[in-house]
C-alpha positions, 0 to 999 in steps of 0.5 A: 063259735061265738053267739055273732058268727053266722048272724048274716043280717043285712046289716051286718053284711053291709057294715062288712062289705063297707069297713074301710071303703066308702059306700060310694067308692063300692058302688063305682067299682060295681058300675066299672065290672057291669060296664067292662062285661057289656064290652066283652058281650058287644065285643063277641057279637060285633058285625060279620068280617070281610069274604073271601069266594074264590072259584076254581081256576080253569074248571068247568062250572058244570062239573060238581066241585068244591073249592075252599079257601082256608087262611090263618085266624079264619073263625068260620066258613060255610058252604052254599051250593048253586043249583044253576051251575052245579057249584059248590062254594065255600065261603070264609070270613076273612079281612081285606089285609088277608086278601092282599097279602095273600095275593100275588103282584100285579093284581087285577081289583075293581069295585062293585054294587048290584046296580052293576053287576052284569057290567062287572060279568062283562069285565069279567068274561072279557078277561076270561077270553083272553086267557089273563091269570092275574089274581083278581079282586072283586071288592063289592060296595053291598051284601047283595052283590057279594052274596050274588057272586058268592054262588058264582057265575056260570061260564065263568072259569077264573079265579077271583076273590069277592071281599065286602068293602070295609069302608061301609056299603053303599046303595045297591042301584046303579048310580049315576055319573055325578050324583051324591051317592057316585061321589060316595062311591068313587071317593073309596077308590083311593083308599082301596088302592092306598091298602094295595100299595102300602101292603107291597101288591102292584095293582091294575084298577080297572072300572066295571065299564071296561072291557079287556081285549088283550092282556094290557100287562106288556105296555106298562114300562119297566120301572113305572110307578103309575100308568094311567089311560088318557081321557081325549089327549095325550096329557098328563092333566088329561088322565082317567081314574077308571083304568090305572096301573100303580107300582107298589112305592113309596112314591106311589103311597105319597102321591094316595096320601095326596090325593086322599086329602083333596079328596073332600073338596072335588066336586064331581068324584075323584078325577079332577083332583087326581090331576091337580095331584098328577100335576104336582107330584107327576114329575117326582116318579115314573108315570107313563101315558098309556098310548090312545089307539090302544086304551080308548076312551068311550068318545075316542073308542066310538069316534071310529065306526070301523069294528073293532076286530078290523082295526088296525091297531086293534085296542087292547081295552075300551072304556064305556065313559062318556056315557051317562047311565047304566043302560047307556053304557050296555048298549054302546058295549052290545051294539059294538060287539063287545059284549062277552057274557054267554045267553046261558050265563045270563042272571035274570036278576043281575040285571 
């Protein structure tokens, strides 16, 4: 050994490290490795995925049970228990895509934020009366109403699947008909159902302020793209965006894509330019008009003082629009008996 090997002076080091390569050229490779592992470290620790809560199909919620839903890639689940129904609930975290390509055509969606929860129940039990085995997904707009559902509701004995919005939560209050944070809201609608659509999965939007009153699948005609439910008239411009049924198509992708693009310059949410596009595009795929004595309207459905049960036709689905305000929207469903939650189901702070 030589009288310099083992001297590690820092001069020495540095002269070695150095040779050939400039100071700075070093130090840029430096800053490239601290940079790329930060990546890595944000990369492992980002932000939870989407949920899926399915409850078990046509048991009784006072029954102890388990129901677990298990897809690919799924990273984690955890169980929580609701001592109110006695039910146990696996809870996993899985995307949105995994929900709808995992879910069979035509599919039932509504949205959701805890502001409107009880309506949702309503729509819900409404659903349940009448025997539809549709799958059914529940996209709720904030933690609050997705871990509220998670626990499940009491009565309630049909399947549906609870997925967090990916397009980022929304206020959790109940919003008001025309407000910014309305606006905010009913502008995802297109997107979600753009997901439905362009994923192969026919889908039946339907407003948490609707209530189901027979199964609305036989009236949509065969081969129909888009099925929408009509305001106070039997016209094409005259359509709704809280009731629609949409035909997985390319047709029906190009007509969202429309839509979508508008979207920014509708002042009052998504309607109007839903049908300035219908008016366009309306004639270029099948698009049918549900028929007014059997999808009312809230105007149409409270021009009628006759009961519901005593009509004749009697309405397969009545939309509580035409009324600003949550509360509003409540009573006109109590007081027309249709109100399906049970007194024993009732969450005191879900309304």
């Amino acid at each position: 050994m030589t009288e310099t090997q083992g001297n590690y002076s820092a001069d020495n080091i540095e002269s070695m490290m150095f040779e050939g390569v400039s100071r700075r050229a070093f130090l840029t490779f430096l800053m490239f490795l601290l940079v790329d592992a930060i990546l890595v470290l944000f990369s492992q620790s980002g932000p939870p995925r989407e949920t899926i809560f399915q409850a078990s199909p046509r048991r009784n919620f006072r029954d102890s049970t388990t129901t677990t839903r298990h897809l690919n890639n799924t990273p984690s689940s955890f169980v929580t228990t609701n001592a109110s129904s006695h039910v146990n609930t696996t809870l996993s975290f899985v995307t949105l895509i995994d929900v709808i390509n995992s879910l069979k055509s035509p599919v039932i969606m509504t949205t959701v934020n805890h502001g409107f929860m009880d309506l949702l129940q309503n729509l819900l039990f409404s659903i349940q009366r009448i025997s539809l085995e549709n799958d059914i997904v529940v996209i709720c707009e904030d933690r609050s109403s997705y871990l509220e559902l998670s626990h499940g509701v009491r009565g309630l004995n049909i399947t549906y699947h609870i997925v967090l919005t990916h397009l980022g939560e929304s206020v959790e209050n109940a919003t008001t008909y025309g407000s910014k944070n309305y606006k905010s809201l009913v502008k995802k609608r297109v997107l979600y159902l753009k997901c439905f659509v362009d994923s192969g999965v026919d889908v039946l939007y339907t407003d948490v302020d609707i209530v189901l009153l027979g199964d609305p699948f036989p009236y949509i005609e065969r081969g129909a793209d888009l099925v929408v439910q009509t305001e106070m008239s039997p016209r094409l411009r005259d359509t709704c965006t809280g009731f629609m049924f949409m035909k997985a198509s390319k047709k029906m992708s190009v007509f969202l894509d429309a839509w979508s693009k508008k979207l920014p310059r509708d002042p009052f949410g998504n309607q109007r330019t839903f049908n300035k596009v219908i008016g366009k595009y309306g004639k270029t795929m099948k698009t049918q008009l549900e028929p007014m004595t059997k999808f009312q309207s809230g105007k149409i459905f409270r021009d009628t003082k006759t009961p519901w049960r005593e009509r004749e036709p009697r309405p397969v689905e009545v939309h509580a629009n035409f009324l600003v305000g949550h509360g509003k929207k409540t009573d006109m469903l109590r007081e027309a008996d249709l109100w399906f939650i049970p007194e024993s189901s009732i969450n005191v702070s879900t309304i």
